[in-house]
DSSP file (Angstrom, degrees, kcal/mol; ACC not computed):
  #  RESIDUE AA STRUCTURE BP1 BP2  ACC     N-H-->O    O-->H-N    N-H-->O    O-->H-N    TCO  KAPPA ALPHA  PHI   PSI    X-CA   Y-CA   Z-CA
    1    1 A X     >        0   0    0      0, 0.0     4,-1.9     0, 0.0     3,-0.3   0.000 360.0 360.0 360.0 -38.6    0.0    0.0    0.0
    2    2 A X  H  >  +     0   0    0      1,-0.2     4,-2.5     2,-0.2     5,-0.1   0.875 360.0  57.5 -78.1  -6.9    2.8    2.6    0.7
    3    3 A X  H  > S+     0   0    0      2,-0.2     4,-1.4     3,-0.1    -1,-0.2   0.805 104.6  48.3 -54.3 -44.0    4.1    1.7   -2.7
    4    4 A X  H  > S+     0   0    0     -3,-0.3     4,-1.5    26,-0.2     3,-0.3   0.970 112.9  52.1 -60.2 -72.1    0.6    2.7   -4.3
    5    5 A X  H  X S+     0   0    0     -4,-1.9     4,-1.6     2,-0.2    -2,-0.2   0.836 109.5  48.7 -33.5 -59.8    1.0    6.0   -2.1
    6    6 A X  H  X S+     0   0    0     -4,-2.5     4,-2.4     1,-0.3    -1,-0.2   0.891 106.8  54.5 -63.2 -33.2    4.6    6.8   -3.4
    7    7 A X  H  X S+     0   0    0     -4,-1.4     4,-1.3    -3,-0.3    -1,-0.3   0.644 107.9  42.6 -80.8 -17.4    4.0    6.5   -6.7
    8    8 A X  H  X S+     0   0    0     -4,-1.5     4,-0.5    -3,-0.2    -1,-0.2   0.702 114.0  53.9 -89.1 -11.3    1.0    8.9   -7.2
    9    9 A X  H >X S+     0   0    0     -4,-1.6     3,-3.4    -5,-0.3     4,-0.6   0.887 112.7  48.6 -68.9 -71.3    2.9   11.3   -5.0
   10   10 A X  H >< S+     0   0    0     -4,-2.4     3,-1.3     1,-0.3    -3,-0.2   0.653 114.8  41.6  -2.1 -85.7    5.9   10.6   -7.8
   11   11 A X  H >< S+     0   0    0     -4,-1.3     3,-1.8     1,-0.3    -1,-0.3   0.445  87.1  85.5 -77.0  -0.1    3.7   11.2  -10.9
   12   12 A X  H << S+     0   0    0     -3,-3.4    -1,-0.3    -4,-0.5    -2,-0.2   0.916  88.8  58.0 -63.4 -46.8    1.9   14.0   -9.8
   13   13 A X  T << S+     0   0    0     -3,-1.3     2,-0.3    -4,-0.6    -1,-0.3   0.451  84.9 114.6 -62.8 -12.9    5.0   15.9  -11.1
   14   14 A X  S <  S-     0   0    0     -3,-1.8     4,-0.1     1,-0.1     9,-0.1  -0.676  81.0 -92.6 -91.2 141.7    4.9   14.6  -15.0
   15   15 A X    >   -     0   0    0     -2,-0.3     3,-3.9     1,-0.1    -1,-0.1   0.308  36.2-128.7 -29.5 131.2    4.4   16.4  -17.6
   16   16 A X  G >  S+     0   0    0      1,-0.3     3,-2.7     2,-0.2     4,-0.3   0.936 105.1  79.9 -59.6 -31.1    0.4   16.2  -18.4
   17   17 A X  G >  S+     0   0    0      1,-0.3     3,-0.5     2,-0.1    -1,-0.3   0.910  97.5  54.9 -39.5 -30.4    1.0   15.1  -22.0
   18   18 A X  G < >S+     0   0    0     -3,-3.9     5,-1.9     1,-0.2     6,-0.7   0.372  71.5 103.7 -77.7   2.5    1.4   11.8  -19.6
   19   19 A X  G < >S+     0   0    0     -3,-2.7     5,-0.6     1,-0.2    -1,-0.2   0.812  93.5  30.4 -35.7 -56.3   -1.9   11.9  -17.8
   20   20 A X  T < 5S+     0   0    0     -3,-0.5    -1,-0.2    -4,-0.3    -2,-0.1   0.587 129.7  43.9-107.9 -17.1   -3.5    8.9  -20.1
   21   21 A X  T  >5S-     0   0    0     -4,-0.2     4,-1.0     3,-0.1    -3,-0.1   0.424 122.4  -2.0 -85.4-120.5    0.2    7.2  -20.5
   22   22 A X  H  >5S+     0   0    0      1,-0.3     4,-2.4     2,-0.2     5,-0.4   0.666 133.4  52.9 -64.7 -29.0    3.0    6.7  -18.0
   23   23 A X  H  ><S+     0   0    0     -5,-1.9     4,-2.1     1,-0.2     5,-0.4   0.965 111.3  36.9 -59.6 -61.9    1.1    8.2  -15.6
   24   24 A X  H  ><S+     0   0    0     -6,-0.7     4,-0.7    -5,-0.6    -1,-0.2   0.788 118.9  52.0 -70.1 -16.6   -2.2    6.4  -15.7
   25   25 A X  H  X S+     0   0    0     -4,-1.0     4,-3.5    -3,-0.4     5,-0.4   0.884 112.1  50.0 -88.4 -42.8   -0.2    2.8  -16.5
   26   26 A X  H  X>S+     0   0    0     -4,-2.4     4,-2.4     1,-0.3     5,-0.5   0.998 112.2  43.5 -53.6 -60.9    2.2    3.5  -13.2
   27   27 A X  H  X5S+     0   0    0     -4,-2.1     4,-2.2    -5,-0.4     5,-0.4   0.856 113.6  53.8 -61.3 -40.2   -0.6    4.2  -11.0
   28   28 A X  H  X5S+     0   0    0     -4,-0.7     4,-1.3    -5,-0.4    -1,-0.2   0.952 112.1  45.7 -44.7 -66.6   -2.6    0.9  -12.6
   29   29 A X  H  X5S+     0   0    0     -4,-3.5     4,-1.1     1,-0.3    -1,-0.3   0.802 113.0  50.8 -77.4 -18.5    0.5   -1.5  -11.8
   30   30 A X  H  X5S+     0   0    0     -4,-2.4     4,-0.8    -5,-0.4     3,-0.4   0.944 112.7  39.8 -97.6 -24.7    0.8   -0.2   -8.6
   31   31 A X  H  X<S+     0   0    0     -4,-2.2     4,-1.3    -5,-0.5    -2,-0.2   0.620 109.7  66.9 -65.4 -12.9   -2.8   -0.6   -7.5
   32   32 A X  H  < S+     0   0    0     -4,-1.3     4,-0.2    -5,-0.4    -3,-0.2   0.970  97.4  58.0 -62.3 -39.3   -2.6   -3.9   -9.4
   33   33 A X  H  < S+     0   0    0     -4,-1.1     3,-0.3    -3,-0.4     4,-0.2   0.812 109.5  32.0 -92.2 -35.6   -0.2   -5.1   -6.8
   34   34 A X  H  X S+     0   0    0     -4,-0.8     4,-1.2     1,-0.2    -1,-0.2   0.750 118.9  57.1 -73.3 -21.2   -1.7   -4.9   -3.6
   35   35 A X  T  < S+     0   0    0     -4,-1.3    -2,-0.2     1,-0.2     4,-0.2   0.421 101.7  55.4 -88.3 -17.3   -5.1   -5.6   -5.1
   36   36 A X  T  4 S+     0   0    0     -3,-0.3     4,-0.3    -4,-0.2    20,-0.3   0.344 110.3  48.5 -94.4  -4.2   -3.8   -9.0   -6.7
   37   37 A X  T  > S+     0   0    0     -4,-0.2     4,-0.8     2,-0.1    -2,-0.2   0.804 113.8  42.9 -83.4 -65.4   -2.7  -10.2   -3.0
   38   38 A X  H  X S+     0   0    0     -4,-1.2     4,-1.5     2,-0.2    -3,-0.2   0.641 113.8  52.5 -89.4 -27.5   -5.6   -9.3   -1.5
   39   39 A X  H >> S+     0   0    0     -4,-0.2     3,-2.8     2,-0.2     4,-0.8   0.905 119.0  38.5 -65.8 -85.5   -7.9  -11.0   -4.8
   40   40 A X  H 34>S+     0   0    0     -4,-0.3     5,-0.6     1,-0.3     8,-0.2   0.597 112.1  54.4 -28.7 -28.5   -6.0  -14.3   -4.5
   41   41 A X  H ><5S+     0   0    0     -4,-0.8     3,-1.2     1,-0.1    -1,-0.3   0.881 106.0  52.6 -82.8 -48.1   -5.8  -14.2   -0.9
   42   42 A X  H <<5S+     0   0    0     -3,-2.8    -2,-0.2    -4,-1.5    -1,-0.1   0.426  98.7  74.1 -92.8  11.1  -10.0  -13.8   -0.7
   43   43 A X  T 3<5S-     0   0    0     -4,-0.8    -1,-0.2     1,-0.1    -2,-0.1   0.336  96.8-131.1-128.3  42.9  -10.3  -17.0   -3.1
   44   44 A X  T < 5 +     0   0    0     -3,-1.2     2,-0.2     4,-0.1    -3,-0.1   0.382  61.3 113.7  62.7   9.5   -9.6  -19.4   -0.8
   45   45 A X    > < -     0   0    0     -5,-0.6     3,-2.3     1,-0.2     4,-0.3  -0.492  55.9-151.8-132.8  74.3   -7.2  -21.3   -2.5
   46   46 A X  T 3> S+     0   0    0      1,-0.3     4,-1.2     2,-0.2     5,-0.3   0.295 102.0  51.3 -75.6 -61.1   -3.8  -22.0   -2.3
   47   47 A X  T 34 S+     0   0    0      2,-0.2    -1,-0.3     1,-0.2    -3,-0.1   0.465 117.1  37.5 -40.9 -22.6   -3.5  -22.6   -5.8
   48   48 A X  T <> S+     0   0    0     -3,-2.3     4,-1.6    -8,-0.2    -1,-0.2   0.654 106.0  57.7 -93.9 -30.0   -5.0  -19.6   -6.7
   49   49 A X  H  > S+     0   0    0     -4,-0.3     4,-0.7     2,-0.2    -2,-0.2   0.610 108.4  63.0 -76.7  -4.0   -3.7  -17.2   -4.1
   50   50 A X  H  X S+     0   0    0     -4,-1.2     4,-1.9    -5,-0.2    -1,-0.2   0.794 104.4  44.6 -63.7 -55.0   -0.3  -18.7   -5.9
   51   51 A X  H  > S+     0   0    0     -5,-0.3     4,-1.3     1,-0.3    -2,-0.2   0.900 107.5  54.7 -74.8 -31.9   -1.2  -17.4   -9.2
   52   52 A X  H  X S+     0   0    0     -4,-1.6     4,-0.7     2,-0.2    -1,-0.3   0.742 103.2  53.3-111.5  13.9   -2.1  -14.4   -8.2
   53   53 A X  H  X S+     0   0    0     -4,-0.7     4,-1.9     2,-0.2    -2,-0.2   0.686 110.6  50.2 -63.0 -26.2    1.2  -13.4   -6.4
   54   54 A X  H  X S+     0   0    0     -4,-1.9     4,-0.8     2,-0.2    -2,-0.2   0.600 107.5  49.2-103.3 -22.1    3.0  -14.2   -9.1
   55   55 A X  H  X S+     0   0    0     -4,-1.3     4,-1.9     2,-0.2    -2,-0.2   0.788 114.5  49.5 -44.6 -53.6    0.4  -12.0  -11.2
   56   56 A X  H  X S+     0   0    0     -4,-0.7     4,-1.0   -20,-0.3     3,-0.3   0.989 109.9  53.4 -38.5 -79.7    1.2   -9.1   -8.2
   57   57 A X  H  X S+     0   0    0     -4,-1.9     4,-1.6     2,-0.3    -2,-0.2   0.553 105.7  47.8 -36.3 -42.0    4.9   -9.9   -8.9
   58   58 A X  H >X S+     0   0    0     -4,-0.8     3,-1.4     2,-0.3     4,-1.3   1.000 109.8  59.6 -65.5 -77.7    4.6   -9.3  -12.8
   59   59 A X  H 3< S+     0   0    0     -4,-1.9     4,-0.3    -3,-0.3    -2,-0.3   0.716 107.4  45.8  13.2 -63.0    2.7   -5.9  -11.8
   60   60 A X  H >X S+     0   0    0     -4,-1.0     4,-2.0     1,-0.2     3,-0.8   0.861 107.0  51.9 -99.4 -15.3    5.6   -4.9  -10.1
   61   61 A X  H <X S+     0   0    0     -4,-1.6     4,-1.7    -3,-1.4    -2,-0.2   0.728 112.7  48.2 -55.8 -20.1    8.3   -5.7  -12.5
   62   62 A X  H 3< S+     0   0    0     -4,-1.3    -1,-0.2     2,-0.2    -2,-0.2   0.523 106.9  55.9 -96.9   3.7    6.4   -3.7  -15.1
   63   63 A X  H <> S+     0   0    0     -3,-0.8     4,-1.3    -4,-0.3    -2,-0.2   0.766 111.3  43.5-112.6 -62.2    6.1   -1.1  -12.4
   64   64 A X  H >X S+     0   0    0     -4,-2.0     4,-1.4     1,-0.2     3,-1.0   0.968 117.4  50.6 -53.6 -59.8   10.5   -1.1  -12.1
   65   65 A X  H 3< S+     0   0    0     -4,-1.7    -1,-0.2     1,-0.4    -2,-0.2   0.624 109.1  45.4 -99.5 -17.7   10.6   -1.2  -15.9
   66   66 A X  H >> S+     0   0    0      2,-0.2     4,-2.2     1,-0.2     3,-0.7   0.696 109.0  54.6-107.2 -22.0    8.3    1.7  -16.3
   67   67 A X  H <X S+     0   0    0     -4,-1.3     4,-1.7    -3,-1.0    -2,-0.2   0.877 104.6  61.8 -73.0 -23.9   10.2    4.0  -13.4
   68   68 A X  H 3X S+     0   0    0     -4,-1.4     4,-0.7     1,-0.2    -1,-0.2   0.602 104.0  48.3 -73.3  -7.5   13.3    3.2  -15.7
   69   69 A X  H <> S+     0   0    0     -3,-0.7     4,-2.2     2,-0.2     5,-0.4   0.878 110.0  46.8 -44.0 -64.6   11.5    5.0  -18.3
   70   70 A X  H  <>S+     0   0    0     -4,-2.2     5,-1.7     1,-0.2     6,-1.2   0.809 111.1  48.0 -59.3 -39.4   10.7    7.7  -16.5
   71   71 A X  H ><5S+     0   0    0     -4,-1.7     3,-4.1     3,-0.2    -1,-0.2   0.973 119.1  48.1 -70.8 -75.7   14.4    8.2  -15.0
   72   72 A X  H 3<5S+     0   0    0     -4,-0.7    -2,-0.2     1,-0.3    -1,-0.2   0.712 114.5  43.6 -18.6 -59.3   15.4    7.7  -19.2
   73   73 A X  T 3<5S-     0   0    0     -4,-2.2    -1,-0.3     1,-0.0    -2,-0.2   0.389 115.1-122.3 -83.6 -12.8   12.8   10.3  -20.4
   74   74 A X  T < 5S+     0   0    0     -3,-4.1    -3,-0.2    -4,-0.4    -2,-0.2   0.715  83.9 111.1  76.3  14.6   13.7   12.9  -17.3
   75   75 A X  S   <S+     0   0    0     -5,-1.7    -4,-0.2    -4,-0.1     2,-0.2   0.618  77.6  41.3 -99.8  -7.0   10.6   13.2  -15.8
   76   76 A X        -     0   0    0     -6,-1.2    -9,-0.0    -5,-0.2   -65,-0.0  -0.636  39.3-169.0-120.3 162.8   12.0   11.3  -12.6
   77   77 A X        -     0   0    0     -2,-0.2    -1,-0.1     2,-0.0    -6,-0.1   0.429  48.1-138.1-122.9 -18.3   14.8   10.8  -10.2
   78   78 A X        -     0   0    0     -7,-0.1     2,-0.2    -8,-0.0    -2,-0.0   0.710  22.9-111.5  66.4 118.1   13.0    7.8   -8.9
   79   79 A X    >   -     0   0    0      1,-0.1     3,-0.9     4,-0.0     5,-0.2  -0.626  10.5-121.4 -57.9 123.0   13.4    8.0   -5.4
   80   80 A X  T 3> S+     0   0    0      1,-0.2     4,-0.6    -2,-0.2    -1,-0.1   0.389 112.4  60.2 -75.9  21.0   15.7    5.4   -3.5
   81   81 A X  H 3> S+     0   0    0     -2,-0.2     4,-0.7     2,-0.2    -1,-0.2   0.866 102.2  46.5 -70.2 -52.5   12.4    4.6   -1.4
   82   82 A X  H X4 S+     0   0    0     -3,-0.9     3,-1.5     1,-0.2     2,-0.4   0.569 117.1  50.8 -83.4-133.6   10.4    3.6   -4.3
   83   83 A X  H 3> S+     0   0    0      1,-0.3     4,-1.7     2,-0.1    -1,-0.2   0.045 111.3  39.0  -6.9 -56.8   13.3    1.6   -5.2
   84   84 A X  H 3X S+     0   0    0     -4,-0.6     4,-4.9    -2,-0.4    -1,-0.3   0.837 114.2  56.6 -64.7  -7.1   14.2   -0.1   -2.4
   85   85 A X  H <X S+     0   0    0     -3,-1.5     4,-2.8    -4,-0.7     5,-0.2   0.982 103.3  61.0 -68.8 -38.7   10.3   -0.6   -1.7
   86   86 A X  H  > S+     0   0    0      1,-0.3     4,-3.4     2,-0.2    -1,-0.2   0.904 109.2  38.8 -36.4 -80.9   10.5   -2.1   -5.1
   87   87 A X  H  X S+     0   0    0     -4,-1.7     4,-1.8     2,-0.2    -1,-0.3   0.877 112.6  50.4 -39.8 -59.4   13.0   -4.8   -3.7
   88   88 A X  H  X S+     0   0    0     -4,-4.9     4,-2.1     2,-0.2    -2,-0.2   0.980 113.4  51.8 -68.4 -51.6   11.6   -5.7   -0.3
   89   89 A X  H  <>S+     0   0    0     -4,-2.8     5,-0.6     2,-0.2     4,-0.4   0.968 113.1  44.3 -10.7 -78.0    8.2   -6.2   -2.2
   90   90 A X  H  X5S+     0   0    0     -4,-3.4     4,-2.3     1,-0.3     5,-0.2   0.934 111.9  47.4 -49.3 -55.0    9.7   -8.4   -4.6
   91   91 A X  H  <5S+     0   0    0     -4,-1.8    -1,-0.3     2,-0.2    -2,-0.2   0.654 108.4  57.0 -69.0 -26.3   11.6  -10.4   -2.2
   92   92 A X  T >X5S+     0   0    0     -4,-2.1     3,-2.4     2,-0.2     4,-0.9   0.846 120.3  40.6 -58.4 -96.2    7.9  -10.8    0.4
   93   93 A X  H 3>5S+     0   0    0     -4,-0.4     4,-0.8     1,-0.4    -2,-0.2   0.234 114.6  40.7 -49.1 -29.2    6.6  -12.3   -2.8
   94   94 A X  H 3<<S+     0   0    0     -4,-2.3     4,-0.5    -5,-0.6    -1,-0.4   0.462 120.0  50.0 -91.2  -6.8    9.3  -14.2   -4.1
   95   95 A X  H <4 S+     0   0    0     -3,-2.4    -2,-0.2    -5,-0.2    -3,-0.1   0.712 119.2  42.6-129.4 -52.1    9.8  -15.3   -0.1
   96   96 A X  H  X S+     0   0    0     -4,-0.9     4,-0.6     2,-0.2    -2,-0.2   0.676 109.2  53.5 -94.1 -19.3    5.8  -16.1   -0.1
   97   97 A X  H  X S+     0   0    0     -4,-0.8     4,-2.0    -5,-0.2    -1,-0.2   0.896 111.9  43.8 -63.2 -53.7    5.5  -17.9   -3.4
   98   98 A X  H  > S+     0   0    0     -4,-0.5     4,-0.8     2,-0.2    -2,-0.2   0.479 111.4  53.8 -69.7  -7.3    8.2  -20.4   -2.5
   99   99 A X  H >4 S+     0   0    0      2,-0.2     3,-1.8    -4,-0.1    -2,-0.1   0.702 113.1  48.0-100.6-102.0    6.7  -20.9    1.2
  100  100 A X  H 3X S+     0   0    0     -4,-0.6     4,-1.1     1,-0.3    -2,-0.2   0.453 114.3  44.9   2.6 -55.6    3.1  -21.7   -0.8
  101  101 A X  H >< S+     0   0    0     -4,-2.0     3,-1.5     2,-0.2    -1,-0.3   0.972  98.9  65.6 -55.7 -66.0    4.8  -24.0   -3.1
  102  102 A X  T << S+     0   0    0     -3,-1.8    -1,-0.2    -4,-0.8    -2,-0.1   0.809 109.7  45.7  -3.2 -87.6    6.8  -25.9   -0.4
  103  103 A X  T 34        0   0    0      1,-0.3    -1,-0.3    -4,-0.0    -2,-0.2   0.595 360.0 360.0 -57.6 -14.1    3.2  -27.0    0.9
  104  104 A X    <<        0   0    0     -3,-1.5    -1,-0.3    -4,-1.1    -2,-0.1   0.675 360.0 360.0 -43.3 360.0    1.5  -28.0   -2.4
């Protein structure tokens, strides 16, 4: 969730020509990810809440790839928060996918 947070404070600052682009796809993949947690999580199934961490997890790779845009394109510094949040994220998910599995 505080990932969701940083990243609309973050794009609040890009150029509007990006409203309906990077803007509006960053803010998508970063609601995607906590909202794919919490989907999987409420369907009861180990097998599903599997699939859709690894859904999250995609979400937030496309999330990294699209702040490396932004840093590319100048509209960013990326923050080393966001970044690292980026990392701890991945690594609960990659941490909680392999525990899941374990018990299949």
């Amino acid at each position: 969730m505080q990932l969701v947070t940083l990243i609309y404070e973050e794009t609040k600052t890009f150029p509007d020509e990006e409203k309906f682009g990077l803007i509006s796809q960053m803010r998508r993949c970063a609601v995607s990810v906590p909202s794919n947690i919490a989907e999987g999580w409420g369907r009861m199934s180990r097998k599903n809440y599997i699939q859709f961490l690894r859904i999250s997890r995609g979400s937030l790779f496309e999330l990294e790839t699209q702040l490396l845009i932004t840093k590319e394109l100048k509209y960013s510094n990326t923050s080393k928060t966001i970044e690292s949040l980026i990392i701890e994220v991945s690594k609960m998910l990659n941490a909680l996918i392999s525990k899941l599995e374990e018990k299949a």
